[in-house]
C-alpha positions as CSV (number, residue, x, y, z in Angstrom):
1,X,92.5,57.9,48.8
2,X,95.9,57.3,51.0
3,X,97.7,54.2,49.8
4,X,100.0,52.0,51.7
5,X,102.8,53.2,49.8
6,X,101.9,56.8,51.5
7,X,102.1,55.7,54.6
8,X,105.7,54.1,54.0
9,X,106.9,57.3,52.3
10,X,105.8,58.6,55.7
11,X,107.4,56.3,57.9
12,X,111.0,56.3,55.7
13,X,111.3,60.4,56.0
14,X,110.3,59.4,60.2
15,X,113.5,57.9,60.8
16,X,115.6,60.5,61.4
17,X,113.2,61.9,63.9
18,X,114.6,60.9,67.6
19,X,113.9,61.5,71.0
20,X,114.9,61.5,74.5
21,X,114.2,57.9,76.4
22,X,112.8,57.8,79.5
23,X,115.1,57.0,82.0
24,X,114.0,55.1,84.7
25,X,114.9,52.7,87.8
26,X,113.9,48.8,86.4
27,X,111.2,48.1,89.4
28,X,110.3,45.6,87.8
29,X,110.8,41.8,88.3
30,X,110.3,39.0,85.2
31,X,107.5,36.5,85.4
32,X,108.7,32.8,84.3
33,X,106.6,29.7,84.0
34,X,102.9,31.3,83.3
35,X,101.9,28.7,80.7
36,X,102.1,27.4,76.8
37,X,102.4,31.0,76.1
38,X,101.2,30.4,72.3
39,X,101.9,34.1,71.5
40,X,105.4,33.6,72.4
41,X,105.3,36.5,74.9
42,X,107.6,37.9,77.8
43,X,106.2,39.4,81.1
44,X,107.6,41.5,83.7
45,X,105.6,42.1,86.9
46,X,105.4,44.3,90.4
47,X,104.3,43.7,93.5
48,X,104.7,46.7,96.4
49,X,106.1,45.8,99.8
50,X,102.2,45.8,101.2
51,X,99.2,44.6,99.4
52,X,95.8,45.9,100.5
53,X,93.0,43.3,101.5
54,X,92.0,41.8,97.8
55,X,94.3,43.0,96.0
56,X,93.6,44.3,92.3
57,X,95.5,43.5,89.8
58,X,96.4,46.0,86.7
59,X,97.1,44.9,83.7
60,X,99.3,47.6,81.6
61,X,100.6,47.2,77.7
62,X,103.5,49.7,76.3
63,X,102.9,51.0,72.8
64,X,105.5,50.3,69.7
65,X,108.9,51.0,70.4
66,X,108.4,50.9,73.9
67,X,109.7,48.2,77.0
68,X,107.8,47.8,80.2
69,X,110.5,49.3,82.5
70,X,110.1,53.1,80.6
71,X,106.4,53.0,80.3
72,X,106.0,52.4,84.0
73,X,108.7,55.1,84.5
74,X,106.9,57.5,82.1
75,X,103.0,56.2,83.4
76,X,103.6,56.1,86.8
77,X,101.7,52.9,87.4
78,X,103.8,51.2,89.6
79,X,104.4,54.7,92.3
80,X,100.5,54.3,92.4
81,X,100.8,50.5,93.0
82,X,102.6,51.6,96.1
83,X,100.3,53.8,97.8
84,X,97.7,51.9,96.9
85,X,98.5,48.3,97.5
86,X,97.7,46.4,94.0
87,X,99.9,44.6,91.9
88,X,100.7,45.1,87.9
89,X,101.3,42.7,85.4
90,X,103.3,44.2,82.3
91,X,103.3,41.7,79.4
92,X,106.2,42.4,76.8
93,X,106.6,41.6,73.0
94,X,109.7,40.6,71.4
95,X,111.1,41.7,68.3
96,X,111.2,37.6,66.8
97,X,107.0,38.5,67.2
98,X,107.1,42.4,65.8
99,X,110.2,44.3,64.8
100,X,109.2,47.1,66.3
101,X,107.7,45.5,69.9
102,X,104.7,46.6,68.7
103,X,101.8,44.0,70.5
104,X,99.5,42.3,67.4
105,X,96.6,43.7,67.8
106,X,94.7,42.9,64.0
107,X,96.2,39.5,63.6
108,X,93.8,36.6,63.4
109,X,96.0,34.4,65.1
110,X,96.7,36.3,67.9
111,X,93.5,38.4,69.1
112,X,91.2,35.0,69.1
113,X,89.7,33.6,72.3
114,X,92.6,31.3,73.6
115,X,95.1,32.3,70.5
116,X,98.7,33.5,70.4
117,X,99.1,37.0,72.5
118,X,95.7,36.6,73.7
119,X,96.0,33.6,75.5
120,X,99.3,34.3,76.5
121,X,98.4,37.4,78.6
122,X,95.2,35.4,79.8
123,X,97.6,32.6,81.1
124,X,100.1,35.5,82.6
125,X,97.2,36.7,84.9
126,X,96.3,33.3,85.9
127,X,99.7,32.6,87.0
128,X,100.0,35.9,88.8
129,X,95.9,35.9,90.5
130,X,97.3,32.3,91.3
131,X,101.1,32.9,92.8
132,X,99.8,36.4,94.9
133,X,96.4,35.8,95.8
134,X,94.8,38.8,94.5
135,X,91.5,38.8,94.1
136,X,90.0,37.7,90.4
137,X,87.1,39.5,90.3
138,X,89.4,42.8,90.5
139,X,91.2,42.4,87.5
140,X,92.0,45.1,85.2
141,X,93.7,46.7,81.7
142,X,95.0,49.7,80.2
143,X,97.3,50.6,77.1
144,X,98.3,52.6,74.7
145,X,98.4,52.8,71.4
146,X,99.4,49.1,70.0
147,X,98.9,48.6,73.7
148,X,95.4,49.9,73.5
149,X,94.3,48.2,70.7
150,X,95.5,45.2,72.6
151,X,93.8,46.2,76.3
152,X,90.7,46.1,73.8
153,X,91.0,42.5,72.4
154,X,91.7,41.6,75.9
155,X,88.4,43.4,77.1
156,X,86.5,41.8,73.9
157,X,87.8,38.4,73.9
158,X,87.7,38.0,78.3
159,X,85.6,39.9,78.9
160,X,84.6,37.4,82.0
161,X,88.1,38.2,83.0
162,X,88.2,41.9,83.3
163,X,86.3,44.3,85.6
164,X,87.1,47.5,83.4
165,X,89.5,48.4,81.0
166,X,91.0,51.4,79.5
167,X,92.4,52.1,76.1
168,X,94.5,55.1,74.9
169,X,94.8,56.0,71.6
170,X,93.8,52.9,70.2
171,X,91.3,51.0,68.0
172,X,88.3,48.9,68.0
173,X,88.6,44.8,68.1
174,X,88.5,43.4,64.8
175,X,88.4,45.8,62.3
176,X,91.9,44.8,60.1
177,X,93.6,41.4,59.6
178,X,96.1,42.6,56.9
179,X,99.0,44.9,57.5
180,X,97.4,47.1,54.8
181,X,93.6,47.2,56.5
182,X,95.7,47.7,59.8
183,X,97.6,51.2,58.4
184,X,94.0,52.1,57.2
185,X,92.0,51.8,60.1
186,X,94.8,53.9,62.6
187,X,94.2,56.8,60.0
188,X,90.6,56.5,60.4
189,X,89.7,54.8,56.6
190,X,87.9,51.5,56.5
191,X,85.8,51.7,60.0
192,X,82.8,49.3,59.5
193,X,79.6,50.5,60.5
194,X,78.7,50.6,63.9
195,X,76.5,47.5,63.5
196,X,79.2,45.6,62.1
197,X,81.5,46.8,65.1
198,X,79.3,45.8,67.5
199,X,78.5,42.0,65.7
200,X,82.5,41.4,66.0
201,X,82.6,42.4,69.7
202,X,79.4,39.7,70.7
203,X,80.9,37.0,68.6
204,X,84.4,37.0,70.1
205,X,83.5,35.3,73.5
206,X,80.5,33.6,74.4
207,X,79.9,35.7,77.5
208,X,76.4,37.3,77.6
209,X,77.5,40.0,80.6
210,X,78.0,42.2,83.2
211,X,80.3,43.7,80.6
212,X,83.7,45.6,82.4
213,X,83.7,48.9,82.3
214,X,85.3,51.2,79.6
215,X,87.1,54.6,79.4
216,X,88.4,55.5,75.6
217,X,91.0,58.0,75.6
218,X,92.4,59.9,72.7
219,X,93.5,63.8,71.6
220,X,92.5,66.0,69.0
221,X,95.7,66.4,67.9
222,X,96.6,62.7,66.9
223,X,97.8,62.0,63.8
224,X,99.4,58.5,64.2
225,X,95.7,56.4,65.0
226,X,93.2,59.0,64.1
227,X,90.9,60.2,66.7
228,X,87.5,58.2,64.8
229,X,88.9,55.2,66.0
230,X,88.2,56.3,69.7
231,X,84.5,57.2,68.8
232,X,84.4,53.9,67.1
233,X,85.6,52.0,70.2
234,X,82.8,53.6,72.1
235,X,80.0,52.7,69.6
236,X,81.2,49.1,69.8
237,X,80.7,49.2,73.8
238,X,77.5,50.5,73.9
239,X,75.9,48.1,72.0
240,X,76.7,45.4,75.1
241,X,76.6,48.1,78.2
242,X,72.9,49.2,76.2
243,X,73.2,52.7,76.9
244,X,71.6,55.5,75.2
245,X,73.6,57.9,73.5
246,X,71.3,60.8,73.9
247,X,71.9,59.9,77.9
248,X,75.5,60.7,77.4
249,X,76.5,63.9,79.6
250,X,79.7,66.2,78.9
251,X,81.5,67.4,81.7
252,X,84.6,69.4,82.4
253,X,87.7,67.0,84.2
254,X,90.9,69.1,84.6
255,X,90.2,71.5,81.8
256,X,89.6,68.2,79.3
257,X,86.5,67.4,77.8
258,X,84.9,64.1,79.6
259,X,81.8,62.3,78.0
260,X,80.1,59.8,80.0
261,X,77.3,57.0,79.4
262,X,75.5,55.6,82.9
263,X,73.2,52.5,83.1
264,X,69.5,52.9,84.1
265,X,70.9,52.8,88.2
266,X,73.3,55.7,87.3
267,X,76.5,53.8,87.2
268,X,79.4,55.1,84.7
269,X,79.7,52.6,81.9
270,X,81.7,53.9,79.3
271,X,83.5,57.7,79.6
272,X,85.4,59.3,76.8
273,X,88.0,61.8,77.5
274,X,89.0,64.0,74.7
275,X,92.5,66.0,75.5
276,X,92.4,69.0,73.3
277,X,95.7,69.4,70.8
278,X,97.2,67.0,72.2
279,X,98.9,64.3,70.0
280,X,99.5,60.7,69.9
281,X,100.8,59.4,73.9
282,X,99.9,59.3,77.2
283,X,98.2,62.1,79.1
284,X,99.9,63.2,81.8
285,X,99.8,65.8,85.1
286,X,103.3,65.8,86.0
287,X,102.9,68.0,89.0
288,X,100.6,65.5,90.3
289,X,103.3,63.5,91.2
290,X,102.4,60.6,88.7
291,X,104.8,59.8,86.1
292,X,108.0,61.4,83.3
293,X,107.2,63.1,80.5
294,X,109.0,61.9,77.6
295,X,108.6,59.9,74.2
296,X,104.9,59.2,73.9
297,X,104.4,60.3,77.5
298,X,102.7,63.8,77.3
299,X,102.8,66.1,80.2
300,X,99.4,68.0,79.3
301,X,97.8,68.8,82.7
302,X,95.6,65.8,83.3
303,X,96.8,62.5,84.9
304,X,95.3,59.6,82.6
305,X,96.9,57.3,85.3
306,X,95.2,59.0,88.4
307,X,91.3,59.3,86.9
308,X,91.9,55.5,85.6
309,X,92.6,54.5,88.9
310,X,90.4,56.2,90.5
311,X,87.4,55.0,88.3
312,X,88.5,51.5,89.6
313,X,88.1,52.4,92.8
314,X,91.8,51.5,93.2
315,X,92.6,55.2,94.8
316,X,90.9,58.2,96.0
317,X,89.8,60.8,93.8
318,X,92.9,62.7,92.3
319,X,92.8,66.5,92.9
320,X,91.2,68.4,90.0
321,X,94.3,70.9,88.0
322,X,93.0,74.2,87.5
323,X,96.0,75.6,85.4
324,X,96.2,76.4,81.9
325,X,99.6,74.8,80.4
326,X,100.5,74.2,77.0
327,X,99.7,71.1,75.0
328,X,102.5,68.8,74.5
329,X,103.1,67.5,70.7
330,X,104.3,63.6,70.5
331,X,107.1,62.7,68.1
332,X,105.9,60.8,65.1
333,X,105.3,57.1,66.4
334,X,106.4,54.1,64.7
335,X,103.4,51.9,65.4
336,X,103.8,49.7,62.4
337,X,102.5,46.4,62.6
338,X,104.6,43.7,61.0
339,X,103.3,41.1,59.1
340,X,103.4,37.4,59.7
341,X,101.3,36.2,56.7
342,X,102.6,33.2,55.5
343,X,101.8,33.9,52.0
344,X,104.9,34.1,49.5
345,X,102.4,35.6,47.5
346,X,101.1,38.5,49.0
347,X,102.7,41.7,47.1
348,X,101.0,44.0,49.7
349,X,103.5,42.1,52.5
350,X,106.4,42.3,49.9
351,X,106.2,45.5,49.6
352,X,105.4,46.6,53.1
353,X,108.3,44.2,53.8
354,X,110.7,45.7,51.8
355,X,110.0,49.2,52.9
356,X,110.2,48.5,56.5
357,X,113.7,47.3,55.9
358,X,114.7,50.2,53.6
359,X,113.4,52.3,57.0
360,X,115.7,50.7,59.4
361,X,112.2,49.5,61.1
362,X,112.5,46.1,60.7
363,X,115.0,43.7,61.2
């Protein structure tokens, strides 16, 4: 069995590894005066110079590591927001919160209905539905990795809030509330049953539906959260969206694998993408026009940003890639989540705590 102590080792010989930022123009503008803000959050924000008639707004959270300015860069969220006329709302940790920017997805105090981060980014797209006018029943959310997790207690937690949602290389809600549980559920150890998964989701808001829609995805090739948790994200979902799995049909999208679940009138529910070899980051079609490649941001012949979109019905549907390309690798991530346990006690934290420093990944 992998101990915690592995996964430090791991971390400790990761230091060295580096990589090339993306660089990027800041289009991005900060958002003040949005609430309490329990979580102890920043935002940043973008509007385009023209917003179509009800405006959607997306909702978009950088991984570990990351800031809101290179992810949009690297994504190319907020080039879509132009041609398409919706607005983004790009909350941002802060290293007092997690040394390595890394959003809280498994903490108790911060993934509850109206706690910490949660509530913060729920009062951040009040403040914005209420400032611009866009329309509330088109609001949506997407991340990656730390960021995933997060777009998933988001989606769990509001899920009165949010129209659809979409979560890359992250985890299901609820399944760790320890730093220890945490590094065991992104290698894929621990995951409850899918009963179990499904119990957390019902019992974190008292919404009884529509549910938003979902799309989970994640490459073979990960070996930061391990590609079970994606599976396990879908099994959690399809307990509320009640749809068969043996109704599930596999389909081809720009050379990638694309599994999809429809209701009884044929609509898309829940899709899973599975990008072949590719490793822990965003997918990304360069040539299409959306977004860098770069740390995390993986230029591997299908555009995560255009097919999200596009589900939305926030665009038109992206042009399919017919190319073979090879499969981009992603450096070694640093999502670790930091501890905020309270307990002088706690020789798990001590240790974790220690090792983090000893790694130059926590300050």
């Amino acid at each position: 069995m992998r101990t915690v102590s592995d996964r430090l080792a791991r971390i400790t010989r990761l230091r060295s590894d580096k990589a090339e930022p993306v660089h990027s123009r800041n289009r991005l503008l900060t958002l003040t005066n949005f609430g309490s803000n329990p979580g102890a959050l920043k935002a940043k924000y973008y509007l385009p110079k023209s917003l179509a008639r009800k405006p959607a707004l997306v909702v978009v959270l950088h991984g570990c590591t990351q800031i809101p300015a290179d992810y949009d860069a690297g994504s190319g969220w907020s080039q879509m927001a132009d041609e398409q006329g919706f607005a983004l709302l790009y909350p941002q940790q802060v290293r007092d919160n997690n040394g390595n920017l890394c959003f809280n997805w498994f903490l108790p105090d911060d993934i509850g209905r109206d706690k910490g981060e949660a509530l913060s980014i729920r009062q951040m797209i009040e403040t914005m539905v209420s400032r611009h006018k866009l329309a509330s029943e088109r609001i949506y959310v997407t991340g990656l990795s730390a960021g995933g997790a997060m777009a998933n207690v988001l989606l769990a937690t509001y899920p009165d809030v949010f129209a659809g949602g979409a979560i890359i290389a992250g985890l299901p809600y609820a399944t760790a509330s320890t730093v220890s549980e945490a590094f065991e559920r992104m290698h894929g150890h621990g995951i409850p049953m899918i009963r179990e998964l499904r119990a957390g989701l019902r019992a974190a808001s008292p919404h009884s539906g529509p549910w938003p829609t979902l799309s989970v995805w994640h490459g073979t090739g990960d070996s930061t959260v391990a590609e079970a948790n994606a599976r396990a994200i879908v099994e959690q979902w399809r307990g509320v969206h009640d749809v068969a799995s043996a109704l599930a049909v596999t389909e081809a999208v720009d050379g990638q694998t694309r599994k999809v679940w429809r209701d009884a009138d044929g609509r898309d529910r829940i899709a899973l993408y599975t990008i072949r070899d590719m490793g822990h980051g965003l997918p990304l079609d360069v040539a299409s026009g959306y977004g860098k490649s770069g740390p995390y941001m993986l230029d591997v012949g299908i555009s995560s940003t255009a097919h999200i979109a596009q589900s939305w019905r926030l665009t038109r549907k992206p042009a399919t890639v017919r190319r073979r390309k090879s499969v981009a690798k992603a450096p070694p991530d640093r999502l670790v989540p930091e501890d905020r346990s309270s307990s002088p006690d706690d020789k798990i934290r001590k240790v974790i705590d220690y090792a983090l420093r000893a790694a130059g990944l926590k300050r």
